[in-house]
N, C-alpha and C positions, 0 to 999 in steps of 0.2 A: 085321508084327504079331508075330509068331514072334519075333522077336530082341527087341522091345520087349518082352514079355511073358517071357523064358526070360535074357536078359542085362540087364533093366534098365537099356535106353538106348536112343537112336533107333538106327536104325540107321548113321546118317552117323555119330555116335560111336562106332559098333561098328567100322566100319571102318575110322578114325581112330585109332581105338585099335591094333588088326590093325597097323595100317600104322608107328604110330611101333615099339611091339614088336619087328617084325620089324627096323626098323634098329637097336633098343638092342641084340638078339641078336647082328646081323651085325656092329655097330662093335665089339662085344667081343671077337667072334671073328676076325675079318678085318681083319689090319693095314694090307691094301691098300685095305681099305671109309674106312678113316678115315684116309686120305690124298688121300678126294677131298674136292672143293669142299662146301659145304652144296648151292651149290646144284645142283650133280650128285647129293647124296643127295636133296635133295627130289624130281628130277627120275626118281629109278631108282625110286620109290614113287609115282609119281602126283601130285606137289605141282606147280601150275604156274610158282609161286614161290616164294622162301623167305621172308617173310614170314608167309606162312601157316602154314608146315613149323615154323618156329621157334615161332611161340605153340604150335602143336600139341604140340611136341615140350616146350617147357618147361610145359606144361599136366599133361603127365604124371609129368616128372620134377624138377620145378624148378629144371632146367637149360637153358640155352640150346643147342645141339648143339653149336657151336664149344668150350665150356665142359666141355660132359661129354666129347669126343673129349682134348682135353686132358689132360684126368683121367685118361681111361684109357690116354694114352699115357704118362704119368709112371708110372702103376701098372705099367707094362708095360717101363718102364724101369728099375724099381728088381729087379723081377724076374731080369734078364737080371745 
């Protein structure tokens, strides 16, 4: 009730939410995070497959994972 009430969502999307977050943070930071599989990121957050992980994940950013990992390996390329 408390998160529905103070976040504005159930709580399964609150968590959901937590959870892709936490891996857009760590694939950004962590070059070894986004050299593993999706479905070993699914799996180091709680996804029991990547199907789910995947709409979750492009639900928030309208990226696919494989797509934004991509992305930010190129950005991370041009850097260097």
């Amino acid at each position: 009730k408390t998160v529905n009430k103070f976040k504005e969502k159930s709580f399964s999307n609150y968590i959901r939410d937590l959870r892709i977050e936490y891996v857009i943070n760590r694939l950004k930071n962590d070059e070894k995070f986004r050299s593993y599989s999706i479905q070993a990121i699914a799996k180091e957050i709680g996804y029991k497959g990547t199907e789910s992980f995947s709409k979750a994940f492009k639900m928030k950013t309208n990226l696919y994972p494989s797509y934004f990992i991509k992305k930010l390996n190129n950005l991370h390329k041009h850097d260097s």
